[in-house]
Structures are given as C-alpha cells and as structure tokens.
Steps between C-alpha positions, in 0.01 A plus 500: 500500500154324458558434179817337506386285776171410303785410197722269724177351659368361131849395399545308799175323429626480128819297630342283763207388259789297306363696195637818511449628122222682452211337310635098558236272643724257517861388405685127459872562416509737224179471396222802580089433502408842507226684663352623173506136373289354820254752479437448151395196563295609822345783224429237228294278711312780685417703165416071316239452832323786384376264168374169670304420700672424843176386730569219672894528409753526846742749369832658671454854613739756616829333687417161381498594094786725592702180652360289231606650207859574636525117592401429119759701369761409763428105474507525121854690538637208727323201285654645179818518663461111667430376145822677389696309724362177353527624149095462402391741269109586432418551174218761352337172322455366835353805673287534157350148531469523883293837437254329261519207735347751800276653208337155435513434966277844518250468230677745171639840518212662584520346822865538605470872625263434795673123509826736546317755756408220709834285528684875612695567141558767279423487139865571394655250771303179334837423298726557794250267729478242255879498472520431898271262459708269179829555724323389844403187260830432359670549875252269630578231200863586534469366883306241409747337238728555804328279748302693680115401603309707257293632803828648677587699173314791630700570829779389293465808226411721855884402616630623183349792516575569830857413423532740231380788655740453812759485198358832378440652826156571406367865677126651488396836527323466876174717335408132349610281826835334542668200339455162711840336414373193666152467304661676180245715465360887555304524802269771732749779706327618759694841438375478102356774342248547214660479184217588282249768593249261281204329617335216355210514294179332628261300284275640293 
C-alpha cells in the first residue's frame, strides 16, 4: 500500500509541475528542452572552469547556473520562434563572421575559453548565443524601421517574447524555478530543488 501511495504521490507532482514527462525541463507548445540537454550545458561549463583561471571572475553556482542555462535554452526556443513569425532567417555566414567578430572583441582564440567561462557559456552553445544575439539585432532594427525609439526596442522584443510564450503556454520543471509570465522569464521557486548534484569549481 506504501508503494502505491509513494507512486500516486510523484505522479501528482509530475501533473501539477505542468511538465509531467519525465526528463523535460521545460516545454513551449510542442516543443521539449530536455533535462539531459540543460545539464549538458551546466556539465560543459563546470568541466571548461576547470582550464582558466576564474580568480576574480563572479560565476553562477548551483540554482542560479541551473536557472541560467534553462533560460538560455528556453529564450533561444521562443526568439527562434518570434523571428519565424516575422520571416528573418540567420544565416551560418552571419554567425561565422559574428564568431570571428567576438574572436577579434576578446583578444584571439586562445582567449575565448576563459572569455566564455566568465560571460556563463558553454563551448558548444557559442553558435546558438551568437544566433540570439543577430535575431535580438534584426528584431530591434525591425522595430526601429517601424517607428519605434531605438531605446524602447528592448522592452519591445521583451513583449514579444512574453507574447509568444502565453501563445505556447510555456511550463518549467519547478526543480529550476517557475516561469514568470509577466517578466517572461525563469525565476527562483521557493519549493525548487537541486537539479544538479554539481558544485562549482573554485579558482586555482
């Protein structure tokens, strides 16, 4: 009898969280950011601290890198899907050029993996970043050419966000926080657990 009740007890957690398949992190419409791909990330960085130096650097730890790298895949997710809607496409020539762009910003190659370490990004997300970065640019340009005071284009892009994941009924697995449909964003649960048992790596 225990052990049905301990059953029913996790699937009723399952169904309240608003992600009730196993291993989701997150989910807008049909779309799935899985646990495994969130704590790749998380993994990536941890393990890519161990080979700079990080004295001096402020780095997420624990909830906060959890949250932070769910929010980067669930922003780029809704961004990609914003641009859609307005039919802009990024190109791999762009993301090439912007990469040797940030290349030439942090002083060569040599320099980008502690340059990466520090800003909070995972080796194999650059690409993905840079493309959030080209289609915040051409939203921003897009609202621009459509009147709007170039320093408003920010909370601008923020209301289309926010208005695509109400569209997409956004949900987040409550062991990274909640989703903030007013903000648009991922934010601290008190009731959040851990999701990685991993610790960040001091400085050497």
């Amino acid at each position: 009898m225990k052990k049905i009740i301990a059953v029913l007890t996790v699937a009723s957690a399952l169904l309240l969280s608003g992600c009730s398949q196993v291993g989701v992190a997150a989910s807008l419409g049909s779309t799935k950011i899985t646990q495994a791909t969130v704590q790749k990330s998380i993994d990536d960085i941890l393990a890519e601290r161990k080979n700079v130096d990080t004295a001096g650097m402020t780095l997420d730890a624990g909830q906060d890198l959890n949250r932070g790298q769910l929010r980067f895949h669930l922003m780029a997710a809704l961004l990609k899907d914003v641009a859609a809607d307005g039919k802009m496409v990024v190109t791999k020539a762009e993301i090439d050029a912007r990469r040797e762009t940030i290349l030439g910003q942090v002083g060569g190659k040599n320099a980008l993996p502690k340059a990466l370490v520090g800003a909070g990004i995972a080796a194999d997300d650059l690409d993905a970043y840079l493309e959030l970065i080209i289609i915040s640019e051409k939203l921003s340009a897009a609202a621009v050419a459509a009147g709007i005071p170039e320093a408003n284009t920010g909370s601008e892009i923020q209301k289309l966000i926010i208005a695509k994941a109400e569209s997409l009924k956004v949900t987040v697995n409550p062991r990274y926080g909640t989703w903030d449909p007013s903000l648009g964003d991922v934010v601290a649960a008190k009731s959040a657990g851990s999701a990685t048992s991993a610790s960040p790596t001091p400085a050497p």
